[in-house]
C-alpha positions in Angstrom: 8.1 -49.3 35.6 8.8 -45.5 35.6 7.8 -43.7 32.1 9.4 -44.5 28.4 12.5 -42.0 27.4 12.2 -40.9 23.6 16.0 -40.7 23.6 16.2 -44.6 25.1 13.6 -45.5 22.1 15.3 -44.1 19.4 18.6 -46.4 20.0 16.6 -49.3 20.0 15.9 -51.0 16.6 12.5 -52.1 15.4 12.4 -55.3 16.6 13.1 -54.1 20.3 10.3 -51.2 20.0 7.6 -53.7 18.2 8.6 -56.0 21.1 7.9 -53.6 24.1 5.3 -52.2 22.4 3.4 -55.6 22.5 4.2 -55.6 26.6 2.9 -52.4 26.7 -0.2 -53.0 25.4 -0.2 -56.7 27.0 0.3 -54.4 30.4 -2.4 -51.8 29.4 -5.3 -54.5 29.1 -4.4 -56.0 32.5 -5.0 -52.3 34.4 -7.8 -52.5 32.3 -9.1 -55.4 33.7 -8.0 -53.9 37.2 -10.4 -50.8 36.5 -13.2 -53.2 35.8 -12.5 -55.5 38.7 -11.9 -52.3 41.1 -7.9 -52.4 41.4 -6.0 -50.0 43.9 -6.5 -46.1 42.6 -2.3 -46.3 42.6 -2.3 -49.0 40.1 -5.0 -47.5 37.8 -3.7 -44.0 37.7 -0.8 -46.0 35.3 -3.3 -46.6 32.7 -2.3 -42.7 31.6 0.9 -43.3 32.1 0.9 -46.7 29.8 -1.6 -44.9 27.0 0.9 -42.7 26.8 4.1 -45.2 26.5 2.4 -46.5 23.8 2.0 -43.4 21.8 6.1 -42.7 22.5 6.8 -46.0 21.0 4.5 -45.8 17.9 5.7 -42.0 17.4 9.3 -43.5 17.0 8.6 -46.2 14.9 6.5 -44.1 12.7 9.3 -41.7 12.4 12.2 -43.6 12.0 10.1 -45.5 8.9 9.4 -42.1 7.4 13.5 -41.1 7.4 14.4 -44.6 6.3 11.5 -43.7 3.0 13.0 -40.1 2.6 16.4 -41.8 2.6 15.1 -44.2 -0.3 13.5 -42.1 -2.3 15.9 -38.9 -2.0 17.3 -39.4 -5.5 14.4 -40.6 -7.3 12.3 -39.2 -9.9 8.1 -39.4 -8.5 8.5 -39.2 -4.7 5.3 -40.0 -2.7 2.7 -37.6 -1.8 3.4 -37.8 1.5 7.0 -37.1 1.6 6.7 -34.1 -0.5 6.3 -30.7 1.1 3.4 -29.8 2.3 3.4 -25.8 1.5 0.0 -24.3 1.1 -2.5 -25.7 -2.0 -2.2 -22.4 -4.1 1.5 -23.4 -3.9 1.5 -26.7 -4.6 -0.6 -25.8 -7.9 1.6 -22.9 -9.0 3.9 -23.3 -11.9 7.5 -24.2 -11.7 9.7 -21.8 -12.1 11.0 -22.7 -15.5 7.7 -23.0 -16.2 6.1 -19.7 -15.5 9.5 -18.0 -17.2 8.7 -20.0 -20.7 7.3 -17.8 -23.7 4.9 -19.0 -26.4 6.3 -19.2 -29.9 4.2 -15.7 -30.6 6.1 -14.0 -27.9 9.6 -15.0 -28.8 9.2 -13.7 -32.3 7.9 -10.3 -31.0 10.6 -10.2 -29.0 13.0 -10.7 -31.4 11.5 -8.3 -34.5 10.9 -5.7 -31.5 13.8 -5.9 -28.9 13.7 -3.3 -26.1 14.3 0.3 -27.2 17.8 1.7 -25.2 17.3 5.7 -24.9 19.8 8.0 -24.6 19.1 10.5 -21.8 21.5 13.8 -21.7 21.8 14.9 -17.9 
C-alpha cells in the first residue's frame, strides 16, 4: 500500500477517514508485532511510513471539524477560544477600538466649554 495522498483524504467524508484510519492503526500493530517477532527489515521500515498515514488522516479530520465549527459559529455572538485569533497576549488584552476612543463624562464637558482654539496665521 504506497503512502496516503492529503488531496485523496480530503474528498473522503468522515466516515471513510474514521474507517481507514482504524485499518491503519489495525495494520500498524501488526508491523509491530513483526518488529517484536523479527519481521523482514522491508516490512518494518513501513512502520514510518504507517505512523505517518495516521497523522495525514487525523490532520484531516481535525481540520475539516475545525472549518465545519468556524462555519457554525461565524455569525454568533461568544465564539470559542479556540477559534478566535490568536494575535499576541498584549493584543488580545488591548481595548477595542470604540473602546479606547470613548471619553469620560469629565472630558466631554471640557471639551465642549473649551473647544480647540482655530488661529489665524498671516503669511
Amino acid at each position: 500500500m504506497a503512502k496516503v495522498k492529503t488531496s485523496e483524504l480530503r474528498a473522503k467524508n468522515k466516515a471513510d477517514l474514521l474507517k481507514q484510519l482504524d485499518e491503519l492503526k489495525k495494520e500498524l500493530s501488526q508491523l509491530r508485532v513483526a518488529q517484536v517477532t523479527g519481521g523482514a527489515p522491508a516490512r518494518l521500515a513501513r512502520i514510518r511510513v504507517v505512523r505517518k498515514d495516521i497523522a495525514r488522516v487525523l490532520t484531516v479530520v481535525n481540520t475539516t471539524q475545525k472549518e465545519q465549527l468556524r462555519l457554525f459559529y461565524a455569525n454568533k455572538k461568544h465564539i470559542p477560544l479556540d477559534l478566535r485569533p490568536k494575535r499576541t497576549r498584549a493584543i488580545r488584552r488591548r481595548l477595542a477600538p470604540s473602546e479606547a476612543n470613548k471619553l469620560t463624562r469629565r472630558a466631554t464637558i471640557q471639551r465642549t466649554f473649551n473647544p480647540q482654539r482655530r488661529f489665524a496665521l498671516r503669511v
